[in-house]
KOLTORTOR-993301 format. One record per residue (C-alpha): residue number from 1; residue in one letter; x, y, z. Coordinates in nm, 4 decimals. Example, Ala and Ser with C-alpha at 12.3 -4.5 7.8 and 13.67 -1.06 7.14 Angstrom:
// residues 2
+-----+---------+----------+----------+----------+
: num : residuo :     east :    north :       up :
+-----+---------+----------+----------+----------+
:   1 :       A :   1.2300 :  -0.4500 :   0.7800 :
:   2 :       S :   1.3670 :  -0.1060 :   0.7140 :
+-----+---------+----------+----------+----------+
END
This chain:
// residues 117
+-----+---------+----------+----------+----------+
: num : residuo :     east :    north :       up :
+-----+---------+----------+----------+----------+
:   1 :       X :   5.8850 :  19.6208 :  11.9895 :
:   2 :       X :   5.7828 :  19.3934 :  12.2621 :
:   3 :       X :   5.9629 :  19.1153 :  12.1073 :
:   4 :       X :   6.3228 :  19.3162 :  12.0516 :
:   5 :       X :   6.2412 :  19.4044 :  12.4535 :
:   6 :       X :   6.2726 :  19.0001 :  12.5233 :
:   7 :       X :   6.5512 :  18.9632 :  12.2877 :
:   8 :       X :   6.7526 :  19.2283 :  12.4366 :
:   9 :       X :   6.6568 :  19.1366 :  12.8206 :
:  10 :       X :   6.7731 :  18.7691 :  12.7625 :
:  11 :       X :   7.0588 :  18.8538 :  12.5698 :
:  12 :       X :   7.1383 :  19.1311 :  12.9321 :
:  13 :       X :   7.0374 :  18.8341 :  13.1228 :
:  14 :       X :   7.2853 :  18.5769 :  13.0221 :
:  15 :       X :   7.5750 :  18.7843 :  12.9759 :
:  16 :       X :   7.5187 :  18.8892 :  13.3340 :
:  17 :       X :   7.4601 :  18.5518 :  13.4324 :
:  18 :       X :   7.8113 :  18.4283 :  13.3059 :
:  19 :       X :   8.0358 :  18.6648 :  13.4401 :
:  20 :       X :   8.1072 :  18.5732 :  13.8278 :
:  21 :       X :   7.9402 :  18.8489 :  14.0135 :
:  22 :       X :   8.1827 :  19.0541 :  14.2081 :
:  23 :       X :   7.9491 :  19.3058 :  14.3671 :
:  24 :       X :   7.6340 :  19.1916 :  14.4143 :
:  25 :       X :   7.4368 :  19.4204 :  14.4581 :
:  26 :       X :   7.5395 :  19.6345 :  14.1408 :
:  27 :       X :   7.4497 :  19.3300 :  13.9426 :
:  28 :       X :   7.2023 :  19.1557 :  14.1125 :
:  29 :       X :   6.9926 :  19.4753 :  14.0114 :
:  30 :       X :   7.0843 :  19.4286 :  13.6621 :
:  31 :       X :   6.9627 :  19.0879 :  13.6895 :
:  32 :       X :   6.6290 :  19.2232 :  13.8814 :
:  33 :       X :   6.5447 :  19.4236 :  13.6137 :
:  34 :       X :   6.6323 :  19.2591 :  13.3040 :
:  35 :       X :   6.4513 :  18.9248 :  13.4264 :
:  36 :       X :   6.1471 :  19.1554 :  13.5439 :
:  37 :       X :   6.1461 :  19.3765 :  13.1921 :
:  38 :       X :   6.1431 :  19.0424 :  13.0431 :
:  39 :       X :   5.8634 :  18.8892 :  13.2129 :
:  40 :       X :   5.6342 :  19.1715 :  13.2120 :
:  41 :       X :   5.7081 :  19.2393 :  12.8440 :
:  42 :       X :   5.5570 :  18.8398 :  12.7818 :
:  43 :       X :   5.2386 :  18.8952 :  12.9904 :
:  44 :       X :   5.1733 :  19.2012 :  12.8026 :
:  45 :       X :   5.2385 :  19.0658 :  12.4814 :
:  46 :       X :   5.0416 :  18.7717 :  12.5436 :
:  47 :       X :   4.7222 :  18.9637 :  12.6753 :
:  48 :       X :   4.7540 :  19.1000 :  12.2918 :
:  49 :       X :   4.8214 :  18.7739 :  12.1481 :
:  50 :       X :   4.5301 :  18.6059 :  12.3068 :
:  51 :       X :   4.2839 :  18.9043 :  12.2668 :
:  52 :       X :   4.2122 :  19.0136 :  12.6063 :
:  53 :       X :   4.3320 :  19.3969 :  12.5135 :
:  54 :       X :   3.9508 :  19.3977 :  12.3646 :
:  55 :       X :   3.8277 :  19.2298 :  12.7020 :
:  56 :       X :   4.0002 :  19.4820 :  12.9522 :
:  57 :       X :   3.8859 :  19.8610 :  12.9445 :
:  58 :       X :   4.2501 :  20.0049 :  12.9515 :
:  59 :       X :   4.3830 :  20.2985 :  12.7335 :
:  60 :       X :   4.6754 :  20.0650 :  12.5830 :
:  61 :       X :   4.8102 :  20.3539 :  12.4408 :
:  62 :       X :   4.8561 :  20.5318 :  12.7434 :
:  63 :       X :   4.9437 :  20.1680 :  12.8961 :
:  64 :       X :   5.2272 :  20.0840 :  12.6565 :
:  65 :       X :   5.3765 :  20.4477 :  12.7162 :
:  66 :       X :   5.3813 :  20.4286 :  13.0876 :
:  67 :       X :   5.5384 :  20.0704 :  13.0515 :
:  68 :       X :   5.8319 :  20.1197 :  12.7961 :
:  69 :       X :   5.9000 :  20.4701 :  12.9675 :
:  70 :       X :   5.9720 :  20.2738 :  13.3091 :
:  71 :       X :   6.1243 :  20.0046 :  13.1010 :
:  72 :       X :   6.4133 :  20.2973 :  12.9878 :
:  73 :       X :   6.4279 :  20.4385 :  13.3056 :
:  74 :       X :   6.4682 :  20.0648 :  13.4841 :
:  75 :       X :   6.7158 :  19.9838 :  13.2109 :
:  76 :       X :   6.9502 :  20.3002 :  13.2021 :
:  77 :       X :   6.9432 :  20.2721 :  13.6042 :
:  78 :       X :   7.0887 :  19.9155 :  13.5317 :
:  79 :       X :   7.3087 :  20.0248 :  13.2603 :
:  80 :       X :   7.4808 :  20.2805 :  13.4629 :
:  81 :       X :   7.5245 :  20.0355 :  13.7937 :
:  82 :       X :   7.6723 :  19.7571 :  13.4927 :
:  83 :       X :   7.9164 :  20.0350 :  13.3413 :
:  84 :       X :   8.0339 :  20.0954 :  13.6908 :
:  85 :       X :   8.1031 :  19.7331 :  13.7834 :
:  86 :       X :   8.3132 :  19.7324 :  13.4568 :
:  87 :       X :   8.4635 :  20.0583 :  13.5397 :
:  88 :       X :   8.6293 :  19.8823 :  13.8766 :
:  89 :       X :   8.7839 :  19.5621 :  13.6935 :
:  90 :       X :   9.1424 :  19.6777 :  13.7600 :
:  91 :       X :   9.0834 :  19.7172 :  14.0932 :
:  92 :       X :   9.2556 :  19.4258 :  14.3085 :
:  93 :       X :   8.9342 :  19.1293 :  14.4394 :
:  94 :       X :   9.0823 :  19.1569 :  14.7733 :
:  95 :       X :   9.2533 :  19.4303 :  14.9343 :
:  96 :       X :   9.4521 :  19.2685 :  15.2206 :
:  97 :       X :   9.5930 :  18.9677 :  14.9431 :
:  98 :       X :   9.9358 :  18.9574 :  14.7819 :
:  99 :       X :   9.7875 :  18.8636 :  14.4548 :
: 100 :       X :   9.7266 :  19.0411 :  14.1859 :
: 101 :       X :   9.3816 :  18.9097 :  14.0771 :
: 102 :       X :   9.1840 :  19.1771 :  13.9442 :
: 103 :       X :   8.7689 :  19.2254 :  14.0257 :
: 104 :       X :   8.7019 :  19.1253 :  13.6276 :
: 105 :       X :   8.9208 :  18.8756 :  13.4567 :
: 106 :       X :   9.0176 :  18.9461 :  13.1331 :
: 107 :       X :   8.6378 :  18.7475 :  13.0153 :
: 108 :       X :   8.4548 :  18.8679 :  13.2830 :
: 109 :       X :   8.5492 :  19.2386 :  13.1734 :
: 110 :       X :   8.4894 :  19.1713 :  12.7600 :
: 111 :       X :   8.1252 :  18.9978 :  12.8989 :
: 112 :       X :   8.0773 :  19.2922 :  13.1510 :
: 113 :       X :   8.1248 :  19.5530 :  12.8391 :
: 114 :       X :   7.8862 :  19.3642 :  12.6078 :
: 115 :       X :   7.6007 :  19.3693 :  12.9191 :
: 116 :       X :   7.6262 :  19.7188 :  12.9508 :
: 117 :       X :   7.6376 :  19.7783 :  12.5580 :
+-----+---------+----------+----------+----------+
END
């Protein structure tokens, strides 16, 4: 489990990462929690790997439950803010311009739709 977690939350992470970021802050907390839900997912799984589970009095049960449940709340949070940002790419980038250059190229949109997949 822990390792699908890292596979999935790099594979959120750099499809974020190579779309430019039109809104910021939608994304940037799609970035927060991916890179965080990674990270947290390899300090766990390492204080199994190198046996300090036996060490540390901690229900891991109860532990692991209380992590992956914020994990899917953290994540579906994201996913929603993600699917919005993709929801907007016809929208014009600026407002006041005379071009016709949408929020999410054509790439950016087909990147933005696998990130929120």
């Amino acid at each position: 489990v822990f390792l699908s977690l890292q596979l999935f939350g790099t594979i959120v992470w750099i499809l974020v990462a190579s779309t430019g970021v039109p809104l910021p802050l939608l994304q940037g907390w799609v970035m927060f929690v991916a890179v965080t839900a990674w990270f947290l997912s390899i300090v766990f799984l390492s204080v199994f790997l190198f046996g300090y589970a036996n060490r540390i009095a901690v229900n891991w049960n109860q532990a692991d439950f209380i992590f992956h449940g914020a994990t899917f709340v953290f994540y579906f949070g994201a996913f929603l803010l993600q699917a919005a940002t993709t929801s907007l790419h016809h929208f014009p980038r600026k407002f006041n311009s005379t071009t016709q250059e949408r929020l999410l190229s054509g790439r950016e949109y087909n990147i933005s739709i696998a990130a929120s997949v």
